[in-house]
C-alpha positions in Angstrom: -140.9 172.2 -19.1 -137.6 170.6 -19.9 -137.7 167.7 -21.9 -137.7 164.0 -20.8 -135.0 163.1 -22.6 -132.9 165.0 -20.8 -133.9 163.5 -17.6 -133.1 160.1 -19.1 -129.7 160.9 -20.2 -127.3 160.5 -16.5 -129.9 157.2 -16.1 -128.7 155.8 -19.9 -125.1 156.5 -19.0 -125.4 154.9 -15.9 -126.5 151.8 -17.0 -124.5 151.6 -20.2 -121.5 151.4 -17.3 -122.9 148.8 -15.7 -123.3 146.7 -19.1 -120.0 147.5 -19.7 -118.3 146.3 -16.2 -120.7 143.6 -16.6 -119.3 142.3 -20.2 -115.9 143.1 -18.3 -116.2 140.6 -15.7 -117.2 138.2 -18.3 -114.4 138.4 -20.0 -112.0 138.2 -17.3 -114.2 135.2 -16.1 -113.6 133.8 -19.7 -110.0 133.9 -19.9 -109.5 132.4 -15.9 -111.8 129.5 -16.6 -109.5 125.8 -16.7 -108.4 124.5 -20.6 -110.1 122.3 -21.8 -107.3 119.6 -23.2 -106.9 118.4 -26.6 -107.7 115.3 -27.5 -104.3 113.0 -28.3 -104.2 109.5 -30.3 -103.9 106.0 -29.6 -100.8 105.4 -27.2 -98.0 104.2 -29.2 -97.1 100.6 -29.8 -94.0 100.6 -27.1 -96.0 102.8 -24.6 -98.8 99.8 -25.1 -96.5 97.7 -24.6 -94.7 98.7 -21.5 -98.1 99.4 -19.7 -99.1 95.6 -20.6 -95.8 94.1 -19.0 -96.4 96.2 -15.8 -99.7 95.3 -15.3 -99.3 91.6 -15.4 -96.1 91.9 -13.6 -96.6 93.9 -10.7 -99.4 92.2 -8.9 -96.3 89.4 -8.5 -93.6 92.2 -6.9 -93.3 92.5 -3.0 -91.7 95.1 -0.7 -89.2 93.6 1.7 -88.5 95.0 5.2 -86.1 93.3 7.0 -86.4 93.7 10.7 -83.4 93.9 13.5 -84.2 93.9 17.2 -83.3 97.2 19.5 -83.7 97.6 23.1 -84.7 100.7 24.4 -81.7 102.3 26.2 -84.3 103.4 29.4 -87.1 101.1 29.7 -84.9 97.9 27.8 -88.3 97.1 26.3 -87.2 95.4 23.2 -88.8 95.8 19.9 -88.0 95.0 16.4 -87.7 98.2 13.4 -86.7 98.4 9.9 -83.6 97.8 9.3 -83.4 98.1 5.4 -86.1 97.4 2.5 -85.6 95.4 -0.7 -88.0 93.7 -3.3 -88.7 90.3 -4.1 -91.8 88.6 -6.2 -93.4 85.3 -6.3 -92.0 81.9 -7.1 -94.4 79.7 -7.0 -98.6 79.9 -5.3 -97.3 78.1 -2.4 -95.9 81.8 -1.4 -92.9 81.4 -2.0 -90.6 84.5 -2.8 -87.7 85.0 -4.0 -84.7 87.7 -3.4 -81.4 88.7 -2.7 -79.7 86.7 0.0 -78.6 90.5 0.9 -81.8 92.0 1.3 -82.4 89.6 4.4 -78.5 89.1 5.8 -78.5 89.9 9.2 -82.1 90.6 10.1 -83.9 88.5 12.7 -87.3 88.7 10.6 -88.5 89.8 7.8 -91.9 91.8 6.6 -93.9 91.5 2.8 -95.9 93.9 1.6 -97.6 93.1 -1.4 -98.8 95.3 -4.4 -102.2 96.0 -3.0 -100.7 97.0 0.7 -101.4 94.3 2.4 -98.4 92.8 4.5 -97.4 89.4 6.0 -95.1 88.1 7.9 -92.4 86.2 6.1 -90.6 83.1 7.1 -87.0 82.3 5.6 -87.3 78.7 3.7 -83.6 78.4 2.6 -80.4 80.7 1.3 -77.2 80.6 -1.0 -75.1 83.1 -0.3 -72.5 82.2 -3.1 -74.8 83.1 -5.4 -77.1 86.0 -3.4 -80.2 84.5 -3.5 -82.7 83.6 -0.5 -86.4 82.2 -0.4 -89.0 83.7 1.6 -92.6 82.1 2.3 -95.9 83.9 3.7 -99.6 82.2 4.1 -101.4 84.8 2.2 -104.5 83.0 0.1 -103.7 82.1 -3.5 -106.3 84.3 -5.2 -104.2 87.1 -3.9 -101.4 85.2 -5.5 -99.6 86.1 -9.2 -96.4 83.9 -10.2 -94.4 85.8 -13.0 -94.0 82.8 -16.1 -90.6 82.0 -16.4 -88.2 82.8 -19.2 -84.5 81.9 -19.9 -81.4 83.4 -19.9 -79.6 81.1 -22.2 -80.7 82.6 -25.6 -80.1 86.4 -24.3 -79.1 88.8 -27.0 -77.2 92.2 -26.3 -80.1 95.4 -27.4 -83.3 93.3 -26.5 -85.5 95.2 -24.2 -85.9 94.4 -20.5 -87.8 95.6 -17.5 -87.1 96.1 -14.0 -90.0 96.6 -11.1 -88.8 97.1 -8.1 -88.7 99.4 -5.1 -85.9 101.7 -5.4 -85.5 104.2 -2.0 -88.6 102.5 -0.4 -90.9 103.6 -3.6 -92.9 100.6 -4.2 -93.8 99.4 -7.7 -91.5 101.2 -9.9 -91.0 100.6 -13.4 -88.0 100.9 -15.1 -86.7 99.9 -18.9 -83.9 99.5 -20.4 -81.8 97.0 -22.7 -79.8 93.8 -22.2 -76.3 95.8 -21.9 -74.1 92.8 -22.0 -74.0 89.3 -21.1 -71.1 86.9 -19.1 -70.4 89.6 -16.4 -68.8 88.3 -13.4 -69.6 90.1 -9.9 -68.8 89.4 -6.7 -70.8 88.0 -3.7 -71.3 89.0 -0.3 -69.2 85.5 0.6 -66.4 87.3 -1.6 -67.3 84.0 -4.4 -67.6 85.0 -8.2 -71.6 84.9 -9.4 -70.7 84.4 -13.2 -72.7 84.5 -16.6 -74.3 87.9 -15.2 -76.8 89.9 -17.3 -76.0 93.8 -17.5 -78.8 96.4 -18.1 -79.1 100.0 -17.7 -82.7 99.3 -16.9 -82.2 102.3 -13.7 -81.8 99.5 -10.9 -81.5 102.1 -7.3 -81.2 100.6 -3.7 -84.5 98.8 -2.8 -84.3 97.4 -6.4 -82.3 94.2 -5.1 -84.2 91.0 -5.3 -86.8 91.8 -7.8 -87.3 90.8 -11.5 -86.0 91.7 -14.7 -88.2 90.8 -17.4 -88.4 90.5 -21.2 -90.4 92.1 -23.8 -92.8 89.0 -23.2 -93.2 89.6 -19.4 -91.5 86.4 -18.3 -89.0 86.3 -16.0 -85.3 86.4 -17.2 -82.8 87.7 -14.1 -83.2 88.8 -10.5 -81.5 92.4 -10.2 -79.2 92.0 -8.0 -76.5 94.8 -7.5 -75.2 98.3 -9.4 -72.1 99.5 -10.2 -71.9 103.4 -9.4 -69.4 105.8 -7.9 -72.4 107.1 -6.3 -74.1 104.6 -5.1 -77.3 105.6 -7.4 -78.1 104.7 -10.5 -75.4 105.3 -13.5 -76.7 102.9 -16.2 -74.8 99.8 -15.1 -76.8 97.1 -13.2 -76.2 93.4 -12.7 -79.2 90.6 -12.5 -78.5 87.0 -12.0 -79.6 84.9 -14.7 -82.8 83.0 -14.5 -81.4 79.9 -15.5 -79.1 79.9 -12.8 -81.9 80.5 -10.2 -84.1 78.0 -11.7 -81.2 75.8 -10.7 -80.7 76.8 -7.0 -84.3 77.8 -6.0 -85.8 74.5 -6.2 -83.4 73.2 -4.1 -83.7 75.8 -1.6 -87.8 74.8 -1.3 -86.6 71.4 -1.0 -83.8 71.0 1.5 -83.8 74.5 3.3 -80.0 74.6 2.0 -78.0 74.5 -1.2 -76.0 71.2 -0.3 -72.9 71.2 -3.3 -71.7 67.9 -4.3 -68.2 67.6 -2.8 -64.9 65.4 -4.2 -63.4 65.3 -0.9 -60.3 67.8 -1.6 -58.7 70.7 0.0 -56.9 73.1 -2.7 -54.0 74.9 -2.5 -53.4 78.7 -3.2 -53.0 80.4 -5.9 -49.6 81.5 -5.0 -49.0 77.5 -4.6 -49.7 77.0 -8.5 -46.8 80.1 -9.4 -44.5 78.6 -6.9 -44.5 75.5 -8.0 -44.7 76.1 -12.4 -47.9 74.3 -11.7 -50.6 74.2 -14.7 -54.2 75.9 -14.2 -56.3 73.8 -12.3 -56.6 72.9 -8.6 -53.9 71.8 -6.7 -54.8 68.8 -4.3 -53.2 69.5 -0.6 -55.3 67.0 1.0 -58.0 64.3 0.7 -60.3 63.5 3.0 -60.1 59.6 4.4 -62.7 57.9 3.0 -64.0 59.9 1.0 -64.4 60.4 -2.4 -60.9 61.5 -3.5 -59.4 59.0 -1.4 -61.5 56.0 -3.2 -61.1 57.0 -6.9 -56.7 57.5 -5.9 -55.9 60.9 -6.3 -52.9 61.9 -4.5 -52.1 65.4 -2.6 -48.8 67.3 -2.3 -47.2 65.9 -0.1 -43.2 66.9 1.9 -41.1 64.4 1.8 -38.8 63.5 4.7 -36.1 65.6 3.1 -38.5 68.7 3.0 -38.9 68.0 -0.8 -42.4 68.9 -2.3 -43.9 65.0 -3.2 -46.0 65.8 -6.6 -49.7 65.2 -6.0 -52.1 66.1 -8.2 -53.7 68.8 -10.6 -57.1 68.7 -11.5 -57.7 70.3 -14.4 -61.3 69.6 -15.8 -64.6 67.9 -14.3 -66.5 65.9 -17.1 -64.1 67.6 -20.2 -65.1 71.4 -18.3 -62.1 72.9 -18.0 -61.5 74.0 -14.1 -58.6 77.3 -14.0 -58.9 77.7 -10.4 -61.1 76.6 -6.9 -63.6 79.0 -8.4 -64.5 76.9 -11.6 -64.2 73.8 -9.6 -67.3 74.8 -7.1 -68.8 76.6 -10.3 -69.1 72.4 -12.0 -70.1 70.7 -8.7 -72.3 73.2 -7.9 -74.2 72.0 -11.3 -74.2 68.2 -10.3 -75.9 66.6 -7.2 -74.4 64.2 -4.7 -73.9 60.2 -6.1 -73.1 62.0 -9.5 -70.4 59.7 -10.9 -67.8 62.5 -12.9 -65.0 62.2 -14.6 -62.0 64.1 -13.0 -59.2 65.2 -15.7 -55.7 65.5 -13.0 -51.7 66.7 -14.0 -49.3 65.0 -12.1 -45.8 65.5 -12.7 -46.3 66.2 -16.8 -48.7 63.4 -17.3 -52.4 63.6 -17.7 -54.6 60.8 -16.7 -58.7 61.3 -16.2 -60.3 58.9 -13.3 -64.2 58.2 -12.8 -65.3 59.5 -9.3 -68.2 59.1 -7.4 -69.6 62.6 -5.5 -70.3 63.0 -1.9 -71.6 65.9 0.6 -69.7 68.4 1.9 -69.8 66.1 5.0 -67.5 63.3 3.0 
């Protein structure tokens, strides 16, 4: 009779190899199963703070689409698509937005998006190319409304932090930061004028970014970024935002008259090349006067040919209310900061002798 043990023995072994593929498995099961993550620490004081500036911020950023029409080539069904996107953000709860005049140049209408998708159809309230900047309005409900507070760009210091939302390449809502690079840049518009006093950052500022805010530490509303300087047309650390103080000047007055009407003194200048030729000071050189008009009343005097084909001396002006004016450029700059019925005083050269006469502004139309 053989023994039972011996009969138990291949049944022993057998199952010893299943415990042992069975322990196998769980092992391998053990080392495929997910991490489990570690836990971190309180976010840091300037990651606390740049989440805090977004999220009172963006809810106030819009997308832009400006809209061309095109008429199909077969059925000449005409429709209107995208021509180009930019950003822009809210003025005012009467939906109001602003942007970059460029943003909106040429399109026949123009489409907002705000932060939480929904989009309206915008209306174009008023424009100043000289200084790239345009006003948009939508109906959209106020509760759906957020108005960035406003800062100022007169006590700007080079190294304070700034922050740029925006919608570079189409991607909405994107935060970038950066510093206040340096202050008093001078760019140029799309009118070919120079937009002076301009804040630089290299807050990253892509296309799509033009029109939307540039904010400090405090969330408030300091610049609208407005253009980049880059071989490549990206990003290289160099941007350009108008300064708020200079579009808490124009804005207003683009709700309120549809236009940016400048004072006017009733002048024609000469070129530059008239100012060389002539061993003329820095200033403006008066070629003509409107009749009637403001020039005319207060006496200044253009250049004038005399009979013999002598130049007549007319006058120079040099300074608008003790601001000095170098060219047509600083002239415009000081009228641009006064409003039609201002009564100025007018610094002129006129042969070697200075004299300063009170003058009384009128529209463009004087």
């Amino acid at each position: 009779m053989k023994d039972s043990r011996t009969h138990r023995a291949p049944w022993l072994a057998l199952l010893l190899c299943f415990a042992f593929t069975a322990l196998s498995a769980t092992g391998a099961l053990a080392k495929g199963q997910p991490r489990v993550p570690a836990p971190r620490g309180a976010l840091a004081a300037d990651e606390l703070a740049h989440i805090a500036v977004f999220k009172a911020a963006s809810p106030a950023v819009v997308n832009i689409t400006a809209l061309g029409v095109q008429r199909d080539l077969f059925s000449l069904d005409v429709q209107q698509v995208p021509r180009g996107t930019g950003t822009g953000f809210f003025w005012d709860d009467s939906g109001h937005i602003v942007t970059n005049f460029h943003v909106i140049q040429n399109a026949s209408a123009a489409q907002v998006t705000l932060a939480n998708q929904s989009s309206y159809k915008a209306q174009l309230v008023g424009a100043f190319p000289d200084r790239d900047l345009a006003v948009l309005k939508i109906d959209v409900p106020q509760a759906k409304l957020t108005v960035l507070p406003l800062g100022t760009s007169r006590d700007l210091q080079v190294g304070q932090k700034v922050y740029a939302i925006g919608n570079p390449f189409g991607l909405d809502q994107t935060l970038t930061t950066g510093i206040v690079s340096a202050l008093n840049r001078e760019i140029e518009s799309v009118t070919r004028r120079s937009i002076r006093d301009v804040i630089q950052t290299d807050a990253a500022i892509n296309p799509g970014n033009s029109g939307g805010p540039l904010l400090d530490s405090a969330g408030r509303l300091i610049g609208v970024n407005t253009a980049i300087y880059s071989p490549s047309g990206s990003s290289a650390g160099i941007g350009f935002a108008i300064p708020v103080d200079e579009v808490n000047r124009i804005v207003p007055r683009l709700i309120r008259d549809g236009r940016f009407v400048r004072p006017a003194l009733g002048i024609s200048a000469g070129p530059p090349t008239m100012r060389q030729a002539l061993n003329l000071p820095k200033g403006v050189a008066v070629v003509a006067v409107s009749p009637g008009g403001p020039a005319e009343r207060a006496g200044l005097r253009p250049f004038t040919r005399g009979r013999d084909g002598t130049i007549v001396a007319g006058d120079v002006l040099t300074a608008i209310n003790d601001q000095p004016v170098n060219d047509l450029d600083d002239m415009l700059n000081a009228l641009e900061r006064l409003q039609p019925g201002d009564k100025v005083q007018v610094t002129l050269w006129r042969a070697g002798s200075t004299r300063r006469l009170g003058v009384m502004l009128g529209t463009a139309s004087d």
